[in-house]
C-alpha positions in Angstrom: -1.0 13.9 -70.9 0.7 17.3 -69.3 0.5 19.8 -72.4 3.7 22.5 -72.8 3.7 25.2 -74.5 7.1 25.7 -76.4 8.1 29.8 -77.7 9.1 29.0 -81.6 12.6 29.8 -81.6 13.3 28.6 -85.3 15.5 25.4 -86.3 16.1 24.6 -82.6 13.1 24.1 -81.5 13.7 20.0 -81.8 16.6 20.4 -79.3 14.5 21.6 -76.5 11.1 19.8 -77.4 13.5 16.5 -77.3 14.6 17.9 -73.8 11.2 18.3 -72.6 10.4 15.1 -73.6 12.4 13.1 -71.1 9.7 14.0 -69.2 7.0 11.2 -69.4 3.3 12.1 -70.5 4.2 15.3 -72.5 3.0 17.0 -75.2 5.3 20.2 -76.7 3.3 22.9 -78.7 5.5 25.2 -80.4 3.7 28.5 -80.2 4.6 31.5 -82.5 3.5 35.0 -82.6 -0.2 35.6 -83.0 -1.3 32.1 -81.7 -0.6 32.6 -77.7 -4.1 31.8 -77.0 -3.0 28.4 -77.3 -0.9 28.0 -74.0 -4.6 28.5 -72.6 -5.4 24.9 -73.1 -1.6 24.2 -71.7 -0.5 22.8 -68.3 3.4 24.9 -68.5 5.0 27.5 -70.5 9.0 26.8 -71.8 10.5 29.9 -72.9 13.4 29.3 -74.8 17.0 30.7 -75.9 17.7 33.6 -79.1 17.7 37.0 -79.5 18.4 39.6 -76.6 15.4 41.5 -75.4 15.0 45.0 -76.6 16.6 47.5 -73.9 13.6 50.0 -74.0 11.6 47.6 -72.5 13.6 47.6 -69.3 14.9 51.4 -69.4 18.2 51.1 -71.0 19.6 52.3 -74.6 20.3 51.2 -77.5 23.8 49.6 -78.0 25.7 48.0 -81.1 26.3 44.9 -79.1 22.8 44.0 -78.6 20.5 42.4 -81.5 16.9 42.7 -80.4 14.0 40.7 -81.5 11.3 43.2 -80.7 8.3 40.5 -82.2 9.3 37.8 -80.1 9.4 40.2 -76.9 6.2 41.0 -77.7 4.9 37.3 -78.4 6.4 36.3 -75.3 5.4 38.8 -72.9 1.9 38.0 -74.2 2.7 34.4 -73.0 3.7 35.4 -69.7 0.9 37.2 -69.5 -1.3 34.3 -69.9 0.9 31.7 -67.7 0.7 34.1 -64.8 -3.0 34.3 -65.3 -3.4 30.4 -65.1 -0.9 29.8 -62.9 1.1 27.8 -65.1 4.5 26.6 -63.9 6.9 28.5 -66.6 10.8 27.7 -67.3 13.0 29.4 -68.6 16.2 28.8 -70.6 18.9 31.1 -71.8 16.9 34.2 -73.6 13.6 32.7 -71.6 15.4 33.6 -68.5 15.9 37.1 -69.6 12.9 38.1 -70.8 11.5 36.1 -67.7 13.6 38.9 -65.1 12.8 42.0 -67.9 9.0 40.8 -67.4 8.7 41.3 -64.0 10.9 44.6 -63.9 14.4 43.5 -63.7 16.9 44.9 -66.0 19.7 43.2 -68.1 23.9 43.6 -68.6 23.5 44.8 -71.8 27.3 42.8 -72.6 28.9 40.9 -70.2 32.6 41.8 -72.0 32.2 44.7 -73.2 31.0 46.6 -69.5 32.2 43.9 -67.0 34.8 41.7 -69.0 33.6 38.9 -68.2 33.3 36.1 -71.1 30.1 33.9 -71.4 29.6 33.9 -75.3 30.0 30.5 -76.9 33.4 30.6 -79.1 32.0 29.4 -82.0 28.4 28.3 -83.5 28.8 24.7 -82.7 30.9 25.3 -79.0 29.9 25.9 -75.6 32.0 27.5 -73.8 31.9 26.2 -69.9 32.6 27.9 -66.5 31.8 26.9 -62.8 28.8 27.7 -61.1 27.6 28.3 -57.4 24.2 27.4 -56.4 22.7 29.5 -53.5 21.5 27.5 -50.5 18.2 27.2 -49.7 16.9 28.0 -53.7 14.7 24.9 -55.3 16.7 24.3 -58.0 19.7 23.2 -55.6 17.1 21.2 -54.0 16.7 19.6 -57.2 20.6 19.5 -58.9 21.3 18.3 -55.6 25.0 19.7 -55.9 26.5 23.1 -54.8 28.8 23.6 -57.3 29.2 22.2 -60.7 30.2 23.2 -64.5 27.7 24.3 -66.8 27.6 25.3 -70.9 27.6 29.1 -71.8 26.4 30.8 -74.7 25.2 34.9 -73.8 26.2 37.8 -73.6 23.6 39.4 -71.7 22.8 38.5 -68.4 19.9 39.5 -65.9 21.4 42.7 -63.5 18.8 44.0 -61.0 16.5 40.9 -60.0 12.4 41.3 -61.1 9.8 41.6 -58.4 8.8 38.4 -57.0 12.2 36.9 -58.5 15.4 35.8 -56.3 19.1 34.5 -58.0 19.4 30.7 -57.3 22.9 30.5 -59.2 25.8 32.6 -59.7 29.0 31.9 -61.9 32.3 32.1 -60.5 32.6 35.5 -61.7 29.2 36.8 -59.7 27.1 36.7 -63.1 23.5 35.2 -62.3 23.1 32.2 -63.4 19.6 30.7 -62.4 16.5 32.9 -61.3 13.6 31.1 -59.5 10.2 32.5 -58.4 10.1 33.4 -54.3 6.8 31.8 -53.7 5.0 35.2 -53.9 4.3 35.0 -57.7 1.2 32.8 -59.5 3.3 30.9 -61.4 6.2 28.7 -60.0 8.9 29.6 -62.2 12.4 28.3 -62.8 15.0 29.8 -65.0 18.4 29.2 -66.1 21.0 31.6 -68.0 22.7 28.0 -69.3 21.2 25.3 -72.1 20.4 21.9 -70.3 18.8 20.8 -73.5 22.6 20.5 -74.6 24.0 18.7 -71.9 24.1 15.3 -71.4 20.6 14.3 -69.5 22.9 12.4 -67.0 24.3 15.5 -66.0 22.7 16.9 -62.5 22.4 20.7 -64.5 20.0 19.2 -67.2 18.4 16.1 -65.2 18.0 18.7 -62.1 16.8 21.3 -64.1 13.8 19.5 -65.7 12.8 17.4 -62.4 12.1 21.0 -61.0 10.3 22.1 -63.6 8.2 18.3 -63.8 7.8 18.6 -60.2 6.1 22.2 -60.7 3.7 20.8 -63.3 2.8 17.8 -60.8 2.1 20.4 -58.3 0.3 22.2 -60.8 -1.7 19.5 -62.2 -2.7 18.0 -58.8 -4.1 21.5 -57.8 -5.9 21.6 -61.0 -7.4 18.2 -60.6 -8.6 19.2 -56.4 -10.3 22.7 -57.9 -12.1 20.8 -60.5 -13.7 17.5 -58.1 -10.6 15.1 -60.3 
């Protein structure tokens, strides 16, 4: 049984912890703030969608547009902190790819519309909004996904801007916005990350199936290496 550690991100954590069970032999923790020693006892870290990331935290200002959840930053950095440590294969989704990119020294838009025009928010609480995507050759996830275009959901308004260390873009929009960040092989922890919500597409769909077979197949990498350094 592979063991994930889930970031609490309120009433919807049952959407992702329903996504990350269509992997088989899975466990989801929900871990809050103050209990991050728990993803010690974890095989892979999800990191999911809310609030934007507080702008001092990657050199930039305040701004009206931007509604930061300084506590979960902090929670969350903390269990970055630990999945690099262990090596944990980490995903990200939506927010999680943001703070994912802020983490490791990357900066953020601060508001897609407001400084580039660009629209990516959802139009309403209960709508995605959808746009095309490009993935880049070469990344894992278009490995994985399979496809080198396709339509995805949208719901931000920030998106990551300079790339963190040990990061590379694996997906753009149609409008240049980065859509997917993956690790380069340099970093501890294999890391996939996407700007859009596979946990509300339909699984059938190549951009949530393709999404979550990466991720499996970094915890099966993970969990075989584990196994060899311990004589399993």
């Amino acid at each position: 049984m592979l063991r994930i550690g889930m970031s609490d991100c309120g009433e919807k954590n049952v959407k992702y912890a329903e996504y990350m069970n269509k992997l088989t032999h899975v466990e989801v923790r929900v871990i809050g703030a103050g209990s991050e020693s728990q993803l010690e006892s974890c095989d892979g870290l999800l990191l999911t969608g809310g609030g934007d990331v507080a702008p001092e935290l990657y050199g930039d200002w305040p701004d009206e547009t931007v509604h930061a959840d300084s506590a979960r930053d902090g929670s969350e950095f903390k269990l970055i902190d630990l999945a690099t440590k262990h090596h944990l294969p980490i995903l990200g989704i939506c927010r999680g790819l943001q703070v994912l990119n802020v983490y490791f020294g990357g900066t953020l838009v601060l508001d897609l519309e407001k400084y580039y025009g660009r629209k990516h928010e959802a139009p309403s609480k209960n709508e995605d909004r959808y746009h095309g995507v490009r993935l880049v050759e070469g990344s894992h996830l278009r490995n994985f996904i399979r496809q080198e275009t396709g339509e995805v959901n949208s719901a931000h308004h920030q998106a990551a801007d300079r790339i963190g260390s040990g990061l590379r873009v694996a997906a753009r929009a149609e409008d240049g916005t980065v859509e997917a960040i993956e690790g380069n092989d340099g970093l501890p922890s294999r890391i996939v990350s996407v700007q859009w919500h596979p946990e509300r597409i339909q699984f059938d769909n190549p951009f949530a199936r393709g999404v979550l077979d990466l991720f499996g197949s970094c915890l099966s990498n993970y969990n075989d290496t584990e196994n060899y350094a311990h004589g399993g």
